[in-house]
LOZA-459451 format. One record per atom (N, C-alpha, C): residue in one letter; x, y, z. Coordinates in steps of 0.05 Angstrom, whole numbers, padded with zeros to 5 digits, always signed. Layout:
<recs>
AXYZ ...
</recs>
This chain:
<recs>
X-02306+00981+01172 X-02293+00979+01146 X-02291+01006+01132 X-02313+01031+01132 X-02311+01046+01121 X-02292+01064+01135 X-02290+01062+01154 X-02265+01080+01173 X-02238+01076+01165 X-02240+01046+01162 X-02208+01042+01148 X-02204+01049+01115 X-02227+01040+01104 X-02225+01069+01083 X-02212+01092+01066 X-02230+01109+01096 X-02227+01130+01097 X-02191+01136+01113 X-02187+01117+01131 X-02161+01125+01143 X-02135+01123+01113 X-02145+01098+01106 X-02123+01092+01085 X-02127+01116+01053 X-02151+01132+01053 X-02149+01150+01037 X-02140+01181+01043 X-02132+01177+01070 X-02125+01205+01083 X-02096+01199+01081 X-02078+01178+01079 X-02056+01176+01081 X-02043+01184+01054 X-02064+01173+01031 X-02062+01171+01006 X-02060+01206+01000 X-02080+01219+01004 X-02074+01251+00997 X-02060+01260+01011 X-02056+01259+01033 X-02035+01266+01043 X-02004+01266+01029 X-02003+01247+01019 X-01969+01239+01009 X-01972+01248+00974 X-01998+01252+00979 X-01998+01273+00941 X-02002+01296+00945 X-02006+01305+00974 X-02012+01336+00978 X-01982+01347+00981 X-01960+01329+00993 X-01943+01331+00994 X-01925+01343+00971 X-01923+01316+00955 X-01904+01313+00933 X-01926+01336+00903 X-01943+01347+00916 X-01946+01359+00899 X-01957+01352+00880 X-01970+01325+00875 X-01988+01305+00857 X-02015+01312+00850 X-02023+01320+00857 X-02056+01319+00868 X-02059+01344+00833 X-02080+01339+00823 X-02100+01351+00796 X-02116+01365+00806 X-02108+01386+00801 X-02136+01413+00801 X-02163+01403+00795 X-02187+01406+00813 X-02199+01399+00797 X-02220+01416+00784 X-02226+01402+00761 X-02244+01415+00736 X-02274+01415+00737 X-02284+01431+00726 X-02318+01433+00728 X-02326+01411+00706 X-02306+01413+00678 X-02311+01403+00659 X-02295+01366+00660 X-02299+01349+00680 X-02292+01335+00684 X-02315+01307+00662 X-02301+01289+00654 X-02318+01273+00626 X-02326+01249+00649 X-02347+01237+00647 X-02354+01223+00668 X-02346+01181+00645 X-02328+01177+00653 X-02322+01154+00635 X-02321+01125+00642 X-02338+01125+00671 X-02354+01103+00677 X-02366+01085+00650 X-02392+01099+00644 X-02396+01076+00622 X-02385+01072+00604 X-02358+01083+00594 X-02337+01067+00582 X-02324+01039+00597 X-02318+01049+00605 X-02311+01028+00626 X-02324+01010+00629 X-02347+01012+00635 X-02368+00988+00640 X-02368+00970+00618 X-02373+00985+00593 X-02371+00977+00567 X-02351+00954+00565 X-02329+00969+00567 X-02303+00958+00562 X-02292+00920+00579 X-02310+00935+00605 X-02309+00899+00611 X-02328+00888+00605 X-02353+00896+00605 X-02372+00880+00597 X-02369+00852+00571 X-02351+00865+00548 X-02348+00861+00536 X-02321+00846+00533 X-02303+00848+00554 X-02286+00830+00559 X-02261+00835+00536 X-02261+00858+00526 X-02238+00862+00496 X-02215+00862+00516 X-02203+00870+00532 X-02186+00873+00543 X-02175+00841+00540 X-02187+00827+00557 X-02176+00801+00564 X-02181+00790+00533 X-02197+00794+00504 X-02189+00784+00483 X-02167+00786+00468 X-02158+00823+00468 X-02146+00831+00459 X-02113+00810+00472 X-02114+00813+00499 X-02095+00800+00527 X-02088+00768+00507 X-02104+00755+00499 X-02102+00720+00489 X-02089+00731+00457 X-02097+00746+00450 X-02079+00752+00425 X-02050+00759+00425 X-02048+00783+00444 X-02021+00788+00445 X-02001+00759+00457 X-02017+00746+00470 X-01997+00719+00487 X-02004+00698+00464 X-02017+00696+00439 X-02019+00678+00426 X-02004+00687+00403 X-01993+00712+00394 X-01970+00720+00378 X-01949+00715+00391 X-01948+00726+00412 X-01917+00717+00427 X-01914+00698+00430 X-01929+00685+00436 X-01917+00646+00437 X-01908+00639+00408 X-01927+00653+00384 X-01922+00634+00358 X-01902+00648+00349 X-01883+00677+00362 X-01864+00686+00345 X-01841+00671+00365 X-01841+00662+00382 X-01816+00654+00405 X-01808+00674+00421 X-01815+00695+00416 X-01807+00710+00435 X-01825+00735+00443 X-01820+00754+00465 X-01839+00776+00468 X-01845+00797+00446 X-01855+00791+00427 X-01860+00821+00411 X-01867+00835+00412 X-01899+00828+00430 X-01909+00851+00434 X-01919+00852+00460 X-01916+00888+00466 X-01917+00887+00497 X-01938+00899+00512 X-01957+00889+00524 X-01973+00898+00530 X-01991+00908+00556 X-01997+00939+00556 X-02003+00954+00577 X-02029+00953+00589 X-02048+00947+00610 X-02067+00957+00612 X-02069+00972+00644 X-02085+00990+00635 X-02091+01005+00654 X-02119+01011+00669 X-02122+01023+00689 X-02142+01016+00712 X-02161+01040+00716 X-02190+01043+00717 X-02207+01066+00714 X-02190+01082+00745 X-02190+01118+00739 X-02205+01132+00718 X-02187+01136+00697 X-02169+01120+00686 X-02155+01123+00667 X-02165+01131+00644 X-02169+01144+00620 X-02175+01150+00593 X-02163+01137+00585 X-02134+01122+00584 X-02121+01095+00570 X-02129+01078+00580 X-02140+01056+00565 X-02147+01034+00580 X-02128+01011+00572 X-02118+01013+00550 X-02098+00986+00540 X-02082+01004+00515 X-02059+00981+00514 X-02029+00996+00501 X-02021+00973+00495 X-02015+00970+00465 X-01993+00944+00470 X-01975+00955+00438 X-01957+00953+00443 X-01927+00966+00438 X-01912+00943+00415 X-01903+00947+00398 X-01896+00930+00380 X-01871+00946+00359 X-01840+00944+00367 X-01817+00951+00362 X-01810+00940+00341 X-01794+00958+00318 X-01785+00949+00300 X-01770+00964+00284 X-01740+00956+00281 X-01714+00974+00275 X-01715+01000+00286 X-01721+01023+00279 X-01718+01051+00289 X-01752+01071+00291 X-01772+01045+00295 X-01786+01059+00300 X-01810+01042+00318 X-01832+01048+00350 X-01844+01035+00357 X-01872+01036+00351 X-01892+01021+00341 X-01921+01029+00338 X-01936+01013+00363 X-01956+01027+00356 X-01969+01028+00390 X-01999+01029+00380 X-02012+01008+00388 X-02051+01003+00378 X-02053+01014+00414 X-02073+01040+00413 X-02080+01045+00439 X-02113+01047+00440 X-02119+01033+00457 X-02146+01039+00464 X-02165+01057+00487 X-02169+01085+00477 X-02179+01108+00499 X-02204+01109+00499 X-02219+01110+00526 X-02248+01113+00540 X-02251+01137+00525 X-02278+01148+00514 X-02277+01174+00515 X-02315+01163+00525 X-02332+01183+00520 X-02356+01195+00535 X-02385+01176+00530 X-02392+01172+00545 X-02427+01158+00537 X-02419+01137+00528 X-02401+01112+00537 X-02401+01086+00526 X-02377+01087+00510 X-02378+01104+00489 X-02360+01102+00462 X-02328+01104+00469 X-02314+01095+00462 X-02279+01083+00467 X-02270+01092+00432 X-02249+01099+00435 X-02233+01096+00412 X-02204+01086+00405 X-02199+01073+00383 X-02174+01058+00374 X-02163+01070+00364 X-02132+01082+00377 X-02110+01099+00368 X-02089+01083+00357 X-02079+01082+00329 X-02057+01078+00328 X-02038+01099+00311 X-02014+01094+00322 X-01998+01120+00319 X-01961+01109+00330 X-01952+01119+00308 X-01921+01112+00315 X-01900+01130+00323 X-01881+01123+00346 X-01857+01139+00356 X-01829+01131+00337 X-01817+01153+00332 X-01794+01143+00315 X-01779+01156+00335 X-01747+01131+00335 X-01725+01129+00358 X-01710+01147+00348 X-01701+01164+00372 X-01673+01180+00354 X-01653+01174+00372 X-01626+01171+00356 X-01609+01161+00368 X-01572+01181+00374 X-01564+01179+00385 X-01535+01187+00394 X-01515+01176+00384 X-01494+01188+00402 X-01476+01170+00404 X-01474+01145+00421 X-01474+01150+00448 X-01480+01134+00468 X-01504+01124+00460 X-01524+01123+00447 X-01536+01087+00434 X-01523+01071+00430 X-01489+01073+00419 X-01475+01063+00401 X-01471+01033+00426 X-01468+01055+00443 X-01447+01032+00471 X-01475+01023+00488 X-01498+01043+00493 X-01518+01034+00509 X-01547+01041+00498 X-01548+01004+00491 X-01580+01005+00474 X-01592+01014+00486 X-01598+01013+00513 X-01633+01026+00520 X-01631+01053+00530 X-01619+01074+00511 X-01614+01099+00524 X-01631+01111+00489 X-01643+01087+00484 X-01654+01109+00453 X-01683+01133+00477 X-01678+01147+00456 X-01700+01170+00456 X-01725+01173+00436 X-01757+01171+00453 X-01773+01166+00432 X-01785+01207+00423 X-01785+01204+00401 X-01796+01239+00391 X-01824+01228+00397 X-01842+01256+00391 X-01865+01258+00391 X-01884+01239+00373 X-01907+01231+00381 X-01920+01214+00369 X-01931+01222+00341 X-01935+01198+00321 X-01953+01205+00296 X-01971+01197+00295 X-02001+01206+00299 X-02020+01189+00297 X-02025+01183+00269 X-02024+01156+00263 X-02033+01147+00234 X-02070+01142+00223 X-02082+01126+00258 X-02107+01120+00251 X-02120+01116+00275 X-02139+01137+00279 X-02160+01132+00297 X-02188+01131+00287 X-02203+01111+00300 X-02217+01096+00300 X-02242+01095+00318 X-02271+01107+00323 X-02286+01108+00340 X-02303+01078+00338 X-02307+01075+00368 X-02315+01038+00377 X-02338+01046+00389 X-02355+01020+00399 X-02364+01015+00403 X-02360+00989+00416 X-02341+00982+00446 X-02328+00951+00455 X-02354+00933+00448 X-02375+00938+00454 X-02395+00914+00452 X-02400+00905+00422 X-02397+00929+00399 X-02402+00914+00369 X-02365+00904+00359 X-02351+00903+00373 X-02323+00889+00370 X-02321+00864+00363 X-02306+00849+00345 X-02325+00819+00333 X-02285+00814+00334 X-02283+00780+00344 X-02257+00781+00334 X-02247+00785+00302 X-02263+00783+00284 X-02249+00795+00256 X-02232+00824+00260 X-02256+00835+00269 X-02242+00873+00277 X-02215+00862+00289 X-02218+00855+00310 X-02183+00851+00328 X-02162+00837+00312 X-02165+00817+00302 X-02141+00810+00280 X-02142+00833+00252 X-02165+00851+00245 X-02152+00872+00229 X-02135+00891+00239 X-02144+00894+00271 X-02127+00913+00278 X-02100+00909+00295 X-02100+00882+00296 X-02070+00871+00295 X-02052+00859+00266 X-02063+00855+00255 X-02056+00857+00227 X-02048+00879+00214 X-02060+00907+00233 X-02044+00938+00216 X-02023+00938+00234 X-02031+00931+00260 X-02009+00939+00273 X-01975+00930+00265 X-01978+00897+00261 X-01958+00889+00260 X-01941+00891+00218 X-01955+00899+00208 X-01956+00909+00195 X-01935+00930+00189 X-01930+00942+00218 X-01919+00973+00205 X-01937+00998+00200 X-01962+00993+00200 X-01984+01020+00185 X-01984+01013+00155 X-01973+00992+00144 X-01981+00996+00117 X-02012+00989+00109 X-02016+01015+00090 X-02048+01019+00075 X-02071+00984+00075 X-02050+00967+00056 X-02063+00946+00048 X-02073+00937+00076 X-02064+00944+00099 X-02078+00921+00124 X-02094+00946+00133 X-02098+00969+00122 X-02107+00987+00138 X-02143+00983+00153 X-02156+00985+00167 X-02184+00975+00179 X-02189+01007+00177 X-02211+01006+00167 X-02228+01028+00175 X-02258+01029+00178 X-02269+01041+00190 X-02301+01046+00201 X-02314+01039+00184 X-02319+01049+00156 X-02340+01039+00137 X-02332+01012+00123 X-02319+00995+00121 X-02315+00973+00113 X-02321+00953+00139 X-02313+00964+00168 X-02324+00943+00196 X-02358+00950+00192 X-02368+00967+00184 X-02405+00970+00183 X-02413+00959+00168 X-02399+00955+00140 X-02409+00941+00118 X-02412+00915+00118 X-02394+00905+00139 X-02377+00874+00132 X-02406+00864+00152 X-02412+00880+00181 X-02431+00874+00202 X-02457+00870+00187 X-02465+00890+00170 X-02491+00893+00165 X-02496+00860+00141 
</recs>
């Protein structure tokens, strides 16, 4: 078993040594295992997962779209929520010793001519971060997740805004 492995990981660099894929690697590399660990332990992914499919069922259609991604990723989940000329995006990044953080931050569409004739040719500009947020997945309570789907869908407006000392206060 470990031969096949190893055969099927030689094929694998190989075709990134090729195409030129392959990441330098760093001394200063962040070890983001126990994020990760965290992160399922605590199962937010798949909570966060019953929320997004329990808005989209109650709006009729797909609103919101949602990404997750697979260790050693630093993104671990994305879920995308479009509206007139601009997309906001609740992202959730691993960072070091357990601790994850909640990005949200909006792309505004810029558009052409040829938008006129072909919608999906919009162009997203550079990101705004509006509100990040340092976690802890295991003190995550579903109140927190409907606040922070509540800013999201929202738009970023203030009144839904969640922040750190009002989630400590509300816990304690």
């Amino acid at each position: 078993m470990a031969e096949n492995n190893k055969a099927e990981s030689d094929w694998i660099n190989s075709v990134l040594k090729q195409r030129n894929l392959l990441q330098p690697k760093e001394g200063n590399i962040v070890d983001l295992k126990p994020c990760w660990a965290q992160i399922e332990e605590s199962r937010i992914v798949d909570r966060m997962g019953q929320i997004v499919e329990d808005i989209n069922g109650a709006a009729g259609y797909y609103m919101l779209e949602l990404q997750e991604f697979l260790p050693p990723q630093t993104t671990i989940l994305r879920i995308g929520f479009s509206k007139r000329f601009a997309e906001y995006v609740l992202e959730i990044v691993a960072r070091e010793r357990g601790a994850a953080a909640v990005v949200f931050y909006s792309l505004s569409k810029t558009f052409d001519l040829c938008e006129r004739y072909f919608r999906n040719l919009s162009r997203l500009r550079s990101p705004s971060i509006t509100l990040e947020l340092d976690i802890y997945p295991a003190e995550i309570l579903d109140d927190d997740l409907q606040r922070w789907f509540s800013y999201l869908l929202s738009g970023f407006r203030n009144k839904f805004k969640p922040n750190a000392a009002q989630q400590l206060a509300e816990k304690e």
